[in-house]
C-alpha positions as CSV (number, residue, x, y, z in Angstrom):
1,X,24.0,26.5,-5.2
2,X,23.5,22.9,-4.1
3,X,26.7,20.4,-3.5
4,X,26.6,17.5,-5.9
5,X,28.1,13.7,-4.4
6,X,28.7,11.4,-6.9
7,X,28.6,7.2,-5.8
8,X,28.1,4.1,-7.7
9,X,24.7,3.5,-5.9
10,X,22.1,5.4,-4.2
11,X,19.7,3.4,-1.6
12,X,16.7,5.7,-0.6
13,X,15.0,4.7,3.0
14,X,16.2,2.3,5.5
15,X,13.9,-0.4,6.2
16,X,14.6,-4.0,5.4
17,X,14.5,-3.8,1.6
18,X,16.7,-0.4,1.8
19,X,19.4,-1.8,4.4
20,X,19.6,-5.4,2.4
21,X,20.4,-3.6,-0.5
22,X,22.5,-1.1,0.4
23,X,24.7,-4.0,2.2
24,X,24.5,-6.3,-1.1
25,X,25.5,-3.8,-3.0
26,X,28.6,-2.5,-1.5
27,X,30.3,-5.3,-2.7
28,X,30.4,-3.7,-5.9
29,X,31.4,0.2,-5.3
30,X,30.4,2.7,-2.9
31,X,27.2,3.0,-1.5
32,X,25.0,5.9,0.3
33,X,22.2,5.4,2.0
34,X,19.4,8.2,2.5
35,X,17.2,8.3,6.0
36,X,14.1,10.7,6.5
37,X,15.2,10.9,10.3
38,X,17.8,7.8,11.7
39,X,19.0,4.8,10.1
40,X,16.6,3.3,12.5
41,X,13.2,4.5,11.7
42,X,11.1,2.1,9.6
43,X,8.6,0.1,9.5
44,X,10.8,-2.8,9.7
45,X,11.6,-2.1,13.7
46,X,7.9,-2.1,14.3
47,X,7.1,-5.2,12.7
48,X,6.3,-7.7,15.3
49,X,5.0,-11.2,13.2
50,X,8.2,-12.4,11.9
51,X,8.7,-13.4,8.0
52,X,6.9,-16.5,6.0
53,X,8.8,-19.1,4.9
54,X,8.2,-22.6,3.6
55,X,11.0,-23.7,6.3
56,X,9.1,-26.6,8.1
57,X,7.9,-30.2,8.1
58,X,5.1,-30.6,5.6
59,X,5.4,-27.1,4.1
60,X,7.0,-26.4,0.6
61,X,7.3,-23.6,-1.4
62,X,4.3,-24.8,-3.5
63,X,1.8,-24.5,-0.5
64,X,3.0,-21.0,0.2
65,X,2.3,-19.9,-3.4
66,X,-1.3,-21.1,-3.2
67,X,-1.7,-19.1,-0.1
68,X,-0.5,-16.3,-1.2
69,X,-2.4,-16.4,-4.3
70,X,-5.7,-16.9,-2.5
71,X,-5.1,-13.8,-0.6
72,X,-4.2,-11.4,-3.4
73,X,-7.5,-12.5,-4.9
74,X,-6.5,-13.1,-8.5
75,X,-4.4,-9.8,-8.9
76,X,-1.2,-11.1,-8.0
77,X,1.3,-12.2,-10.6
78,X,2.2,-15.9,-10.6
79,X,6.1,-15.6,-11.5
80,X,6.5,-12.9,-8.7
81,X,4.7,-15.0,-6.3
82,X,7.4,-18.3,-7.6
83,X,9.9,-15.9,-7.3
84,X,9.2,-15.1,-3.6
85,X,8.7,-18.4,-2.2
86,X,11.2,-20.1,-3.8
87,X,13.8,-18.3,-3.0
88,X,12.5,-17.1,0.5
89,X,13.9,-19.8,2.8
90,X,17.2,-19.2,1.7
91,X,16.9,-15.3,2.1
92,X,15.9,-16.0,5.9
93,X,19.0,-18.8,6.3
94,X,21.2,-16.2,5.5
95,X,20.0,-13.3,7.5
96,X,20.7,-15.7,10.4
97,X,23.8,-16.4,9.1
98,X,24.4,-12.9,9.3
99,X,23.2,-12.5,12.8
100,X,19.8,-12.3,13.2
101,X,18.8,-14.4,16.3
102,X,15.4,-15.9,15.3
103,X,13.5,-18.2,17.7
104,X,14.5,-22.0,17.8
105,X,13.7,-25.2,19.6
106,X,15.6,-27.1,21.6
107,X,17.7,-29.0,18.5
108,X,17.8,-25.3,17.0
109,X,15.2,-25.6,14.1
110,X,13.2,-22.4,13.5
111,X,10.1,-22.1,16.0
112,X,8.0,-21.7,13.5
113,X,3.9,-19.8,14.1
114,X,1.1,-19.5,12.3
115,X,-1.1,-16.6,11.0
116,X,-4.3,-15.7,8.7
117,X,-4.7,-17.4,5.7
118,X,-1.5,-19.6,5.6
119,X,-2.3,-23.5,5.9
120,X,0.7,-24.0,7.4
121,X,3.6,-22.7,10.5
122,X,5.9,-21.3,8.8
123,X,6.2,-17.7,10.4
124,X,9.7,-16.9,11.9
125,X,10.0,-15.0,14.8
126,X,12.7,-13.1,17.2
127,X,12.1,-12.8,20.6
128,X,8.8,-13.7,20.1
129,X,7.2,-10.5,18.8
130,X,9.7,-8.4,18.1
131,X,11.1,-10.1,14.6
132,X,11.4,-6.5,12.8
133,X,13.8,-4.9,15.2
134,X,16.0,-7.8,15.2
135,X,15.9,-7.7,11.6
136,X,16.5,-4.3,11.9
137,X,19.5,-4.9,14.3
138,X,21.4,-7.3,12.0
139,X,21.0,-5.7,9.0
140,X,21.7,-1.8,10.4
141,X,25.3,-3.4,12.0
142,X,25.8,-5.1,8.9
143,X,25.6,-1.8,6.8
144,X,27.4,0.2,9.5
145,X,30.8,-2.4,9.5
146,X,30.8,-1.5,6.1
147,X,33.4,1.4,5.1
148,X,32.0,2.2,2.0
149,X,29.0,2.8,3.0
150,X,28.2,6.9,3.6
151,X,24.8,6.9,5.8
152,X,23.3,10.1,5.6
153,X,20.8,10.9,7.9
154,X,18.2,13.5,8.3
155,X,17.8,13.8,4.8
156,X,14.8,13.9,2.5
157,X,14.7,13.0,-1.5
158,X,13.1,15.9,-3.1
159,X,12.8,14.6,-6.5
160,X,14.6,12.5,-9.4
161,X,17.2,13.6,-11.5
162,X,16.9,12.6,-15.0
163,X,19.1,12.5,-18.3
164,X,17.2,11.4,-21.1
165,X,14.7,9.7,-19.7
166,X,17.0,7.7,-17.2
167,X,17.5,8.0,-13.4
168,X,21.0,9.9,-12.7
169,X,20.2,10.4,-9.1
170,X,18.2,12.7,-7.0
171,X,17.9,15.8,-5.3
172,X,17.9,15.6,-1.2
173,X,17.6,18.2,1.6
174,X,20.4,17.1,4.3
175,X,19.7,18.8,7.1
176,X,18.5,22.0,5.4
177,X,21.5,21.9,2.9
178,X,20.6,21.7,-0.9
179,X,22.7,18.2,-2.1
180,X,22.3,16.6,-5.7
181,X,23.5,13.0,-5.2
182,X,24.1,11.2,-8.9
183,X,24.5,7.4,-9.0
184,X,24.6,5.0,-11.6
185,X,21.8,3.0,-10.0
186,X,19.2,4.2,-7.2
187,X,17.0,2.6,-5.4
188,X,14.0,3.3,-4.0
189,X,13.2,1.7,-0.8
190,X,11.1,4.9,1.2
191,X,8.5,2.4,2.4
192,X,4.9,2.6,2.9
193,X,1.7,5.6,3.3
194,X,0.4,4.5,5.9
195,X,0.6,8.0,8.0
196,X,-2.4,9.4,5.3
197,X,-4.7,8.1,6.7
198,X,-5.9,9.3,10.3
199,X,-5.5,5.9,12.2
200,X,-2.3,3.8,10.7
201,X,0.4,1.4,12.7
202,X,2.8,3.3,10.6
203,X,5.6,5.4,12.0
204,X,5.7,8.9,11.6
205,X,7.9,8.6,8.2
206,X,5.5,6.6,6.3
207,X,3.9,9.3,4.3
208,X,4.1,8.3,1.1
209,X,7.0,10.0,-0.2
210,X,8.4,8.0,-2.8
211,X,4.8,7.2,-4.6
212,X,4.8,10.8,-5.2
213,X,8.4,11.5,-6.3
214,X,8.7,8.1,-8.3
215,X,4.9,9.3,-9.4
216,X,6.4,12.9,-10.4
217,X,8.9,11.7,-12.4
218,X,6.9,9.7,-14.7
219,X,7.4,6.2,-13.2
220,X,4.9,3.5,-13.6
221,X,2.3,3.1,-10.6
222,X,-0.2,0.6,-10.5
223,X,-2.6,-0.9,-7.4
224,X,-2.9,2.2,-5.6
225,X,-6.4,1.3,-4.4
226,X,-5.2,-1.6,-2.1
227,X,-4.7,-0.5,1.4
228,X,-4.6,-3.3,4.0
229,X,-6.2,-2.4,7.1
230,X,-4.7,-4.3,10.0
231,X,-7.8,-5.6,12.3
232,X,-6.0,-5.3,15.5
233,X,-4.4,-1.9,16.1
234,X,-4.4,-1.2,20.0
235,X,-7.8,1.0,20.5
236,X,-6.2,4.2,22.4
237,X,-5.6,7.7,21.5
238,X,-2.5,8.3,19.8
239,X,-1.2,8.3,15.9
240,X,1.0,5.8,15.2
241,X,-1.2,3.2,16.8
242,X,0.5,0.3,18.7
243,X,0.0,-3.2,16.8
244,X,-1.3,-6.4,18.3
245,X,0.4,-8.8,16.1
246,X,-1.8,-11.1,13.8
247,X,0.2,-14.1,15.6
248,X,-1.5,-13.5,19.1
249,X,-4.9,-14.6,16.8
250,X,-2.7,-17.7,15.5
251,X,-2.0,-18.7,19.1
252,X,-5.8,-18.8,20.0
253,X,-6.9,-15.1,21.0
254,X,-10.4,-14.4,20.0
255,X,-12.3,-11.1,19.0
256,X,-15.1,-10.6,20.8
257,X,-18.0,-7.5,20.9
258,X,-18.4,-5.4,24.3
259,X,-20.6,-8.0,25.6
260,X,-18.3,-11.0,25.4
261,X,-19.9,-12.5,22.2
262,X,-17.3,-14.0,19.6
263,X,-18.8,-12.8,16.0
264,X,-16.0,-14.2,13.3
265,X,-17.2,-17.7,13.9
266,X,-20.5,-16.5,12.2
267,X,-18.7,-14.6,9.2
268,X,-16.2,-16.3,8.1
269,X,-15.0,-20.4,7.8
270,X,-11.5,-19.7,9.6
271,X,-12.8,-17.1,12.1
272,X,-10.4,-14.9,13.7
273,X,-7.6,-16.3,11.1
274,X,-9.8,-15.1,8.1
275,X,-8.1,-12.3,5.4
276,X,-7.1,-9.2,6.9
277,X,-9.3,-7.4,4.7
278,X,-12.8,-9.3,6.3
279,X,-11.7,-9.3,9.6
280,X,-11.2,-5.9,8.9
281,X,-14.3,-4.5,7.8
282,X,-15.8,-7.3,10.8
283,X,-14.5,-5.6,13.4
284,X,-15.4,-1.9,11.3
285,X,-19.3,-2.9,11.1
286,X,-19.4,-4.1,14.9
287,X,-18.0,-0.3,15.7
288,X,-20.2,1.5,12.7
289,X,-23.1,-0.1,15.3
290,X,-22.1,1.7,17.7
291,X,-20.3,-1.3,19.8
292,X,-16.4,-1.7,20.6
293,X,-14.5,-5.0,19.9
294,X,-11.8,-6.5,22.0
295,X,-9.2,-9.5,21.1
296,X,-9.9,-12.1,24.5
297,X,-6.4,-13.5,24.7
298,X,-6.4,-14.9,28.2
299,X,-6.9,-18.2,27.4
300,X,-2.9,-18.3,26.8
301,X,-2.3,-16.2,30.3
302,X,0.0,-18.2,31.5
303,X,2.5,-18.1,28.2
304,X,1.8,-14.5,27.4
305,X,4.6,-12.8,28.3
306,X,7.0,-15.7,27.0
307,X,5.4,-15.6,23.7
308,X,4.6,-11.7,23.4
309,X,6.8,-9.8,25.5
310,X,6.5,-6.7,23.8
311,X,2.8,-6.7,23.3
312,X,2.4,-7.3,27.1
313,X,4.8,-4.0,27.9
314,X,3.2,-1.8,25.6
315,X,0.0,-3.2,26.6
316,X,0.5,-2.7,30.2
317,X,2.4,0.7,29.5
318,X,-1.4,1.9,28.8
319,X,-3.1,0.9,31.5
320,X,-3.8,-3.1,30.2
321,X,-2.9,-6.7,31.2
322,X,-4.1,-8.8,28.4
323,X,-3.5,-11.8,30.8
324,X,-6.4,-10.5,32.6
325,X,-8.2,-8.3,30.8
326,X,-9.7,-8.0,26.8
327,X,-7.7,-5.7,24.7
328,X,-9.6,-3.7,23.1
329,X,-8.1,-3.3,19.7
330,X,-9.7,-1.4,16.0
331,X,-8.5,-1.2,12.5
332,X,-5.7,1.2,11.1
333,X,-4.1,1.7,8.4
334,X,-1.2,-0.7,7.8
335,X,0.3,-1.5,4.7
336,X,0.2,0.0,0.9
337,X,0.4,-3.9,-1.5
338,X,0.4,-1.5,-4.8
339,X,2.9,1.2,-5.5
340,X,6.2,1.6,-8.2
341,X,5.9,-1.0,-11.0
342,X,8.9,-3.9,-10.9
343,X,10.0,-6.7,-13.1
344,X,11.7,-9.4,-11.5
345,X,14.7,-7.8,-11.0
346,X,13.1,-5.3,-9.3
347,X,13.6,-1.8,-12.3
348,X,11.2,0.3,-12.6
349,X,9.9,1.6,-16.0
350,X,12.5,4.7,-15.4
351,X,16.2,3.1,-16.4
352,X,18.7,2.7,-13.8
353,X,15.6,3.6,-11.2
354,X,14.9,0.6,-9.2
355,X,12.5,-0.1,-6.1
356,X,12.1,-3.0,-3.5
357,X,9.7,-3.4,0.0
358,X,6.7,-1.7,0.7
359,X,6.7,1.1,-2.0
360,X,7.2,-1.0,-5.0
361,X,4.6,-3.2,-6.8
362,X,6.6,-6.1,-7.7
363,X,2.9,-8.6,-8.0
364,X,3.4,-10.6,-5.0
365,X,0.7,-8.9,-2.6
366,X,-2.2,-8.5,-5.3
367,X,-5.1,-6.9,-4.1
368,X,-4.3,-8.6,0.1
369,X,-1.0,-8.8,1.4
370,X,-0.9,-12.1,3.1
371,X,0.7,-11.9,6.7
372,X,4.6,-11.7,7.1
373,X,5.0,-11.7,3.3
374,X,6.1,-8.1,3.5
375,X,9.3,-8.7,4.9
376,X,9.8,-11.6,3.4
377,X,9.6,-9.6,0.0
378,X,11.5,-6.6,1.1
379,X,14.5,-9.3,1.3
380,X,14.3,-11.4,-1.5
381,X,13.2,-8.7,-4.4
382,X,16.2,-6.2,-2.3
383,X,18.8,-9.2,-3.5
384,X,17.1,-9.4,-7.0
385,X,17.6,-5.0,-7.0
386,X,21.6,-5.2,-5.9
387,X,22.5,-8.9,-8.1
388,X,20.9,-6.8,-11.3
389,X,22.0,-3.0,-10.0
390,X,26.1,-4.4,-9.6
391,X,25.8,-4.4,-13.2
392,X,24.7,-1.5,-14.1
393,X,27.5,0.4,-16.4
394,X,28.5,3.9,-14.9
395,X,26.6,6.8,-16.3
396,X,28.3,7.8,-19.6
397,X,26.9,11.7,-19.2
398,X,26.4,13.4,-16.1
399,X,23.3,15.4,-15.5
400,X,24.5,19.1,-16.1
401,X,25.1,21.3,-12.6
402,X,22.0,23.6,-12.6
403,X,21.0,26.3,-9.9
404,X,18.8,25.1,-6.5
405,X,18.6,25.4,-2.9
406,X,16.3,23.9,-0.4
407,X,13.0,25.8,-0.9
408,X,12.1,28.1,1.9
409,X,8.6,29.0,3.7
410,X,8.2,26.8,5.4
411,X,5.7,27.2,8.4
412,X,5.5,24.0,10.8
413,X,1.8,25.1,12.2
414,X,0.3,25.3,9.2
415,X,1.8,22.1,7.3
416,X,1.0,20.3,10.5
417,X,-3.1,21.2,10.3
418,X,-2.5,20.5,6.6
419,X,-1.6,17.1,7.5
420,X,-4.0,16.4,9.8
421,X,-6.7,16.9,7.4
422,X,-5.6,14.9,5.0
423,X,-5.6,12.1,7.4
424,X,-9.1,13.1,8.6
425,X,-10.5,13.1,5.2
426,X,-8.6,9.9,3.5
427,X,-10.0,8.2,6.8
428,X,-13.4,9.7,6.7
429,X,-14.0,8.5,2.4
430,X,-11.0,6.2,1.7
431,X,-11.0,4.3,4.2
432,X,-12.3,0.7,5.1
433,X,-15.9,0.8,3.4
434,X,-15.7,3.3,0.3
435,X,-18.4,4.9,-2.0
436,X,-18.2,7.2,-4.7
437,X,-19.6,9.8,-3.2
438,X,-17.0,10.2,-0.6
439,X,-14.1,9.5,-3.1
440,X,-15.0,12.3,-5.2
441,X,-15.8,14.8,-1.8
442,X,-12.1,13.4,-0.9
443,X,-10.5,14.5,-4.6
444,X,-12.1,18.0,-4.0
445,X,-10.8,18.5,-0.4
446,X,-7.2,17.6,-1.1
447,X,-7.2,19.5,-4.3
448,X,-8.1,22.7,-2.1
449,X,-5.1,21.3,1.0
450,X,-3.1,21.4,-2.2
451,X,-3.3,24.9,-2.8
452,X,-2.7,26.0,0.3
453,X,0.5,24.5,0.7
454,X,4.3,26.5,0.0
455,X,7.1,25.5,-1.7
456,X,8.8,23.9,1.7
457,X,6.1,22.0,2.4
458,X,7.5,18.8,0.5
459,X,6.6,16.1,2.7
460,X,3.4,17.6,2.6
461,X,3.0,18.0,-0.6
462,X,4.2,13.9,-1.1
463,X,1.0,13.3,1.5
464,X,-1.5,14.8,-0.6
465,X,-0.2,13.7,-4.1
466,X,0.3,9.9,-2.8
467,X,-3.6,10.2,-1.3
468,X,-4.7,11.2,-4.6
469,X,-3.2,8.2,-6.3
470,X,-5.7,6.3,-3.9
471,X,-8.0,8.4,-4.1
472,X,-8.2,8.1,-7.9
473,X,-8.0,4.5,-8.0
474,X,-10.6,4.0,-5.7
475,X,-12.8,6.0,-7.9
476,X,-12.0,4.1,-10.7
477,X,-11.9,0.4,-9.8
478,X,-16.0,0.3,-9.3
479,X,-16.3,-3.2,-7.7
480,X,-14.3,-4.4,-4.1
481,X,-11.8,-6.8,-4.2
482,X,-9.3,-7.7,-1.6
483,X,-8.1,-4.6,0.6
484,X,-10.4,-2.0,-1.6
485,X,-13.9,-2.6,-0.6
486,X,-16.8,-0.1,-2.1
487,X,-20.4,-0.2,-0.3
488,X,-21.8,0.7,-3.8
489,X,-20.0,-2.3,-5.3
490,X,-19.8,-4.5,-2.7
491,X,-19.2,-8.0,-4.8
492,X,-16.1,-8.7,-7.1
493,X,-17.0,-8.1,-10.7
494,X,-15.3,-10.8,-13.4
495,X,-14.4,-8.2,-15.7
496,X,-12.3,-6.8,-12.8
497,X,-10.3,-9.9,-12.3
498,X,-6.5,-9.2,-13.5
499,X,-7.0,-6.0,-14.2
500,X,-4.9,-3.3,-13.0
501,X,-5.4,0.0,-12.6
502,X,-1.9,1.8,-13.5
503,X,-0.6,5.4,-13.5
């Protein structure tokens, strides 16, 4: 027989979004906070860009919403996008007011950087690269100097509880104990599915897990075909794959083939600093020829390690000094822009279930994420989640107490090899370039993964069902657009535009 905990709210994950919430929120009732593994794996900690804010001389919230509208290549919602960089720069103020120790000049105004697509600097940084674990920092001692917040780590959400239609809670393993936590208000904040696909920047949590429970439960899902593909992942043999921050490009590194020939000059008007999405696929048809690709930063040798100290350790940890030396650098998997359907105030189409950062869809990304908007999102839509959630009144009929325990069999060989293949085959046909074809050999493999997996398998089970949902919506948006590109419709079709493809 499971335990059951009852709080005021549940917060599920621990990135940005999951952290800013769960601190917001306990000042109005008791809080706990679920973590797949430690209150400090995320996403968040590996971020290195910073966060995009209209913050600087001759920038305004106005320019950042016609960047980011450009990127999301007429898919993302207007209000959302209003919504996000209007009330950004005061997000950012206070997270330094809370702690966080971003980069400044010498009168102590926000250094501020520039990245793809944005017509401006307004890019916040910490220690030059290493913005998400500063973020990370403030917000985790933030949530831990609270006393009514319960932290409970090593503990995975098996699946929603439901009365009537509404969210009660959910139903966790805690360390191999069976525990029904009911809440008047949860949130959903479990990140990204970035560890699908074969190659990702993700961290080893990221594997979709609350597209497939929200997904089980009968939430609304929408934009599950738009994967971003980070262009620079360090080009070395390991899963997750080290980043090489978009900003190092802002600051005047160049990609360049094996032979020393720069090629985004020719394919694009703002080179290197084009979408993610082309630079992307660039750097993807260089290798498909057979070549390799490197970013040339040592034009900025002599600032390097000042402006990227921790690119230049885990660069030189592996063998390379980028102040002498290309880095040779590929595509991976980076970041999921569709997921859980929000309004404004961040609720799902389940009551009382909300969701904020990487796993919701609030309309702000589109169909291409522009860069440092994710975290940026993750803390203004997290306030939206706790201002709305504080209200929520307490649950007037508790779910009834039912017989369940942790479900056993599980075999760590065998859900391991099933993992791996669904990375190899979401890489292999859902990757960068897409035809139907491989979509619908994809569908078939995971379908037959699927059947060989047991009961215990849940996070395994999450992989698969969250790759179908891309899978799927691959299939069906016949056209490419932003982060979803299809080699047998390689143009954007009119008919497609604002159009959403929803589960």
């Amino acid at each position: 027989m499971a335990d059951r905990l009852r709080t005021r709210f549940l917060v599920i994950g621990s990135g940005i979004a999951g952290l800013h919430a769960a601190w917001r929120l306990s000042d109005h009732g008791d809080v706990v906070v679920l973590t797949k593994r430690t209150l400090k794996d995320s996403s968040t900690a590996w971020a290195q860009g910073g966060i995009a804010a209209a913050l600087g001389a001759g920038d305004s919230p106005a320019l950042h919403k016609v960047d980011t509208l450009a990127a999301g290549a007429a898919l993302c919602d207007a209000a959302a996008v209003e919504v996000l960089v209007a009330e950004g720069p005061a997000r950012v103020r206070e997270l330094a007011s809370a702690g966080a120790r971003f980069d400044t000049d010498d009168v102590g105004r926000f250094a501020l950087g520039r990245e793809a697509a944005h017509s401006r600097k307004r890019i916040v940084h910490a220690r030059g690269d290493q913005t998400g674990a500063e973020v990370a920092r403030t917000l985790i001692e933030r949530v831990q100097e609270r006393p009514n917040i319960t932290v409970l780590e090593t503990a995975r959400a098996l699946d929603l509880v439901l009365v009537q239609g509404r969210c009660a809670g959910v139903r966790a393993n805690v360390a191999g104990r069976a525990l029904e936590i009911v809440a008047d208000a949860t949130v959903l904040a479990t990140g990204g599915c970035g560890q699908i696909f074969r190659y990702t920047t993700n961290p080893l949590v990221a594997t979709g897990d609350g597209f497939a429970i929200a997904q089980r439960a009968g939430a609304r899902l929408a934009d599950m075909e738009f994967v971003q593909f980070h262009p620079t992942a360090l080009d070395t043999p390991e899963n997750p794959r080290a980043l090489i921050s978009e900003a190092v490009r802002g600051e005047g590194a160049t990609l360049v083939d094996e032979h020393g020939i720069r090629f985004m000059a020719k394919r694009h008007r703002l080179a290197e600093l084009a979408p993610r999405d082309v630079v992307a696929r660039e750097i993807f048809r260089v290798q498909q020829g057979g070549g390799r690709v490197f970013l040339d930063a040592r034009p900025m040798a002599r600032t390097f390690a000042r402006r990227f100290p921790g690119i230049l350790t885990l660069c030189l940890a592996r063998g390379i000094d980028p102040r002498r030396e290309p880095i040779p650098v590929t595509p991976a998997a980076h970041y999921m822009m569709g997921g859980v359907v929000t309004d404004l105030a961040g609720r799902s189409s389940i009551e009382r279930l909300y969701a904020c950062g990487e796993v919701s869809r609030t309309g702000v990304h589109g169909a291409n994420r522009l860069a440092s908007n994710s975290l940026l999102e993750g803390l203004v839509f997290a306030e939206r989640v706790a201002q709305d959630a504080a209200h929520q009144p307490r649950l007037a009929k508790l779910p009834k107490v039912t017989a369940w325990d942790v479900a056993l069999g599980y075999d760590a060989g065998a859900a391991q090899v099933a993992a791996d293949e669904v990375r190899q085959v979401m890489w292999a046909h859902a990757g960068i370039v897409r035809r139907a074809a491989g979509l619908r050999t994809a569908r078939q493999q995971l379908e037959g993964i699927a059947t060989r997996l047991t009961p215990g398998m849940t996070e395994e089970r999450n992989l698969v069902e969250t790759a179908r949902l891309v899978v799927e919506a691959a299939l069906l948006r016949k056209e490419s657009r932003g982060g979803h590109f299809r080699s047998d419709f390689p143009k954007p079709k009119a008919k497609w535009r604002g159009r959403h493809i929803e589960w």
